[in-house]
C-alpha positions as CSV (number, residue, x, y, z in Angstrom):
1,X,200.7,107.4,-91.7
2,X,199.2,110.3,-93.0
3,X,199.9,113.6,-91.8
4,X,197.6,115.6,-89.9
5,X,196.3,118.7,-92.2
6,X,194.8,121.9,-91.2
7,X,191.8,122.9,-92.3
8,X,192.9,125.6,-94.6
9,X,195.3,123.0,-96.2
10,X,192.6,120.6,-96.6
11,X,190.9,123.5,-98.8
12,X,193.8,124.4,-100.4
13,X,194.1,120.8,-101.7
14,X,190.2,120.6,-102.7
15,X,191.1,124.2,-105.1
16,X,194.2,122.7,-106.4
17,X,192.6,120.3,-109.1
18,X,190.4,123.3,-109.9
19,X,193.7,125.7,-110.4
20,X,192.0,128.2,-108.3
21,X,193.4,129.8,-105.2
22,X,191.7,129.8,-102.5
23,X,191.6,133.8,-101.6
24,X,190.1,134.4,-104.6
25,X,186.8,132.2,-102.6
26,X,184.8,135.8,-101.9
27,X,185.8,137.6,-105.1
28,X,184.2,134.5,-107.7
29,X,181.5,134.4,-105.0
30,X,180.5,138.2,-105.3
31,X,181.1,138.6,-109.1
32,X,179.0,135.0,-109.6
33,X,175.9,136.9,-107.2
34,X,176.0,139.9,-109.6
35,X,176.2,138.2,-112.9
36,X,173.7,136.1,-111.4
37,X,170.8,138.4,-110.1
38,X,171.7,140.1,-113.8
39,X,170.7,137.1,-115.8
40,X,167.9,136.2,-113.6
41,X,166.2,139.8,-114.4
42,X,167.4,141.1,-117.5
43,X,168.0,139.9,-121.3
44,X,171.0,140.0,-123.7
45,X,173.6,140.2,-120.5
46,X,177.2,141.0,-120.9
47,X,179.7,141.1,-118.5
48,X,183.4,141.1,-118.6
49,X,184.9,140.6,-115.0
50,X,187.8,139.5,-113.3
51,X,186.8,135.6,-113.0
52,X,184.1,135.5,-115.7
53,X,183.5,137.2,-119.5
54,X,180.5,136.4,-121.9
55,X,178.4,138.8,-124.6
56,X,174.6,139.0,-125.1
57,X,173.8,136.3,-123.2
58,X,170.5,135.9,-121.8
59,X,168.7,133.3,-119.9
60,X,165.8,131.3,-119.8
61,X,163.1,130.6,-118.4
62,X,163.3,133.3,-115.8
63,X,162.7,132.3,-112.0
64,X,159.2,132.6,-111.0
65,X,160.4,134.7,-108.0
66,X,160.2,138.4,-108.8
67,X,162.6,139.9,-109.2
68,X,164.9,136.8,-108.2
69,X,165.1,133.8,-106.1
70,X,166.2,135.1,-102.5
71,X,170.5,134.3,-102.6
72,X,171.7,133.4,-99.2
73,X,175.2,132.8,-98.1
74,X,176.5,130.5,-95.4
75,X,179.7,131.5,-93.4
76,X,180.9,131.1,-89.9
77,X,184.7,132.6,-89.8
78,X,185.9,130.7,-86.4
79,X,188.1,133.8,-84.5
80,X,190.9,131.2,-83.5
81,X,191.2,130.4,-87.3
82,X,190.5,133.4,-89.3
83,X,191.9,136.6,-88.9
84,X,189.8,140.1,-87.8
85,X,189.9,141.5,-91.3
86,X,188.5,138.4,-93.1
87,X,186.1,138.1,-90.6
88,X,184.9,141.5,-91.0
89,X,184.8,141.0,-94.9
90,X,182.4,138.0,-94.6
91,X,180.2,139.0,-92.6
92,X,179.9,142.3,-94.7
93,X,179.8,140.5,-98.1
94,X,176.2,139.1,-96.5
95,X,175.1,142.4,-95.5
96,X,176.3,143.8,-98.9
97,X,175.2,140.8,-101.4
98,X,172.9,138.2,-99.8
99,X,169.4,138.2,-98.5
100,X,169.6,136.0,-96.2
101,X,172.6,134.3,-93.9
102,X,173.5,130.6,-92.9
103,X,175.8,129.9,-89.9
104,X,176.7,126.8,-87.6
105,X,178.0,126.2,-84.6
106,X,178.1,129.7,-83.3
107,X,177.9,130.5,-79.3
108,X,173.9,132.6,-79.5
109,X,175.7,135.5,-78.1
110,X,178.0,135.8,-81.4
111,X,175.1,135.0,-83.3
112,X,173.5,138.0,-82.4
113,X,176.8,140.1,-83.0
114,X,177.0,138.8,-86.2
115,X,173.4,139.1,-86.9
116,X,173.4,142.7,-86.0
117,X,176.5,144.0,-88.1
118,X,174.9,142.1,-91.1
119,X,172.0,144.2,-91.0
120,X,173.6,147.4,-90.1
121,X,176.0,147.1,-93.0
122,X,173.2,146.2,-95.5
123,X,171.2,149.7,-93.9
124,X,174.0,151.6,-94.5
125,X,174.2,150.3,-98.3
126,X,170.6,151.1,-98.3
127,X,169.1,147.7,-98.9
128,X,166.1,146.6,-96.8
129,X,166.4,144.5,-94.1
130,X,162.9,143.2,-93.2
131,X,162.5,141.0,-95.1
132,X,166.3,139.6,-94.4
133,X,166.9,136.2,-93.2
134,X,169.0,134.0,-90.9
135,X,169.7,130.6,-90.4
136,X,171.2,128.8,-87.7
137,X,172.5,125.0,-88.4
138,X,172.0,123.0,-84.7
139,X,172.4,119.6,-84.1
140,X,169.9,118.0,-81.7
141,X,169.2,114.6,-79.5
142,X,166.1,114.5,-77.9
143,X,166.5,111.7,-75.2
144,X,165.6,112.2,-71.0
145,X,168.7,110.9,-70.3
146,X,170.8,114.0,-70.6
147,X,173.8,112.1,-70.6
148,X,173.0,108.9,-72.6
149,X,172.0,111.9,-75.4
150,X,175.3,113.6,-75.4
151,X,177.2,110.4,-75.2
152,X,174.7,109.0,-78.6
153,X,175.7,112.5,-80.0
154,X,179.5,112.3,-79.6
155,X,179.3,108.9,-81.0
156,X,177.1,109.5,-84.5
157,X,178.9,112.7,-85.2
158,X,182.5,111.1,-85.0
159,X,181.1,108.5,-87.3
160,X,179.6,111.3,-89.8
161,X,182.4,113.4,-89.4
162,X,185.4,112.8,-87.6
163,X,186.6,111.1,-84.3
164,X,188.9,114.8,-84.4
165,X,185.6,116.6,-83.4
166,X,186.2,117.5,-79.8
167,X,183.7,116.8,-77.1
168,X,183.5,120.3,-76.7
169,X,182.8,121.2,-80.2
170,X,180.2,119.1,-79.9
171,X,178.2,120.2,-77.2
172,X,178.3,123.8,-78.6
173,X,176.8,123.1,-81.7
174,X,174.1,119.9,-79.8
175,X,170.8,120.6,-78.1
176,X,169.9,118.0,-76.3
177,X,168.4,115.8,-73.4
178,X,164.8,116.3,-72.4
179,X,162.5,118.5,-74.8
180,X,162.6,121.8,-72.1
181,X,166.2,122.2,-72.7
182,X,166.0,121.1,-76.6
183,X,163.4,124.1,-76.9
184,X,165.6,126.3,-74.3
185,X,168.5,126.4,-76.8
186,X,166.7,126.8,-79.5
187,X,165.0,130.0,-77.8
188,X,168.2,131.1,-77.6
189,X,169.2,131.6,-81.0
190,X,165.4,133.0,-81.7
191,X,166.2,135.6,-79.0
192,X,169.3,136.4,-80.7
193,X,167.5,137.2,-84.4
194,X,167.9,133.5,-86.0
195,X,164.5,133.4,-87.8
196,X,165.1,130.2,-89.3
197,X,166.4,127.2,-86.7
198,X,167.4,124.3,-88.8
199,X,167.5,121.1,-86.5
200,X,169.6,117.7,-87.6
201,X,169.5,114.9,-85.5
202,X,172.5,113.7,-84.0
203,X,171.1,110.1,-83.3
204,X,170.8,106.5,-85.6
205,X,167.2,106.5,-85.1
206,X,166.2,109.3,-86.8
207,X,162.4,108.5,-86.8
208,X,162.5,108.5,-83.4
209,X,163.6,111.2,-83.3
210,X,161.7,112.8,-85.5
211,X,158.5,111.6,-84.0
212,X,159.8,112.8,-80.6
213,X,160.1,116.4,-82.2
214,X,157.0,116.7,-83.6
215,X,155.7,116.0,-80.1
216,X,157.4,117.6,-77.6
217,X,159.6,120.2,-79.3
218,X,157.9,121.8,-82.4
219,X,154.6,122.9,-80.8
220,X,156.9,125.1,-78.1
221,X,159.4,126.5,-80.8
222,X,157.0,127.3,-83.2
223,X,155.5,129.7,-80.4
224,X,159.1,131.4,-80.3
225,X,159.3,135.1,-81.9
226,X,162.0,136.8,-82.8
227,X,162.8,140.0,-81.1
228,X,161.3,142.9,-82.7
């Protein structure tokens, strides 16, 4: 029987291979956005880093996006696995490096948290934050039956995913039942600043579902505004 690995040793063994350690994650991410957004608007780079080192290099073609493709960063650093500090220091890098940021699974009232310290960290390194984005990752069933959609839910993301997912997880990260309380949680997160809902569905018959969506669910969350 195999034995039961936390996430961070799961991780750990994914970097092995790779010979990279896993703290070093935020450092190769933050030197590859800078050598990046470099090469995307200048020519004859050079950059000699802690991770990466090349001379006179220059890219080509250049993005059509001026002056480069938006860069957004996902992260969602769970409090009963990650330490305060390394928290703190991911959330920042977004508000520091990216323009836009990706979470999932996060209650709406640390969404907002989160989504306020990421601006007020990139306003107090003087980058703009209008035109910043956020993303929120939510799982959704669509069925009457409140129950029969949780219990559909439970089933296809243990299948996906893992049988380990607890019931709980689940419903945190699901909207689901009839379309009012689909749109209801979904207005939550647009209350709390997400300007960009992304909705999975947590079912085997995803055209149904998709059908159902396009009905009774998109025409009342596309009326949603975020919050000035």
């Amino acid at each position: 029987m195999r034995r039961w690995q936390s996430p961070r040793e799961k991780a750990e063994a994914e970097f092995e291979p790779f010979k990279v350690k896993l703290a070093d994650r935020g450092p190769r991410l933050e030197e590859g956005i800078t050598i990046l957004r470099k090469l995307w608007t200048e020519d004859r780079v050079s950059h000699r880093g802690r991770f990466y080192e090349f001379r006179d290099l220059t890219l080509e073609p250049k993005p059509l996006q001026k002056p480069c493709p938006p860069i957004w960063i996902a992260t969602n650093p769970k409090p009963e696995l990650t330490t305060p500090r390394i928290a703190d220091r991911a959330l920042r890098r977004v508000g520091l490096m990216a323009d836009g940021w990706m979470t999932d699974n996060t209650p709406a009232a640390r969404f907002k948290e989160r989504w306020a310290l990421i601006r007020e960290v990139a306003r107090e390194a003087q980058r703009p934050t209008e035109s910043m984005e956020s993303a929120l990752h939510l799982m959704v069933n669509i069925n009457d039956d409140r129950r029969a959609a949780f219990e559909e839910s439970v089933k296809f993301l243990h299948t996906y995913y893992s049988p380990a997912m607890t019931r709980e997880y689940i419903e945190g990260w699901l909207a689901y039942g009839p379309p009012a309380a689909v749109v209801e949680k979904i207005r939550a997160y647009v209350d709390a600043g997400c300007t960009t809902p992304i909705l999975r569905f947590a079912s085997w018959d995803q055209k149904g579902q998709l059908v159902r969506a396009l009905a009774d669910v998109m025409p009342a969350a596309l009326a949603l505004r975020v919050p000035d």
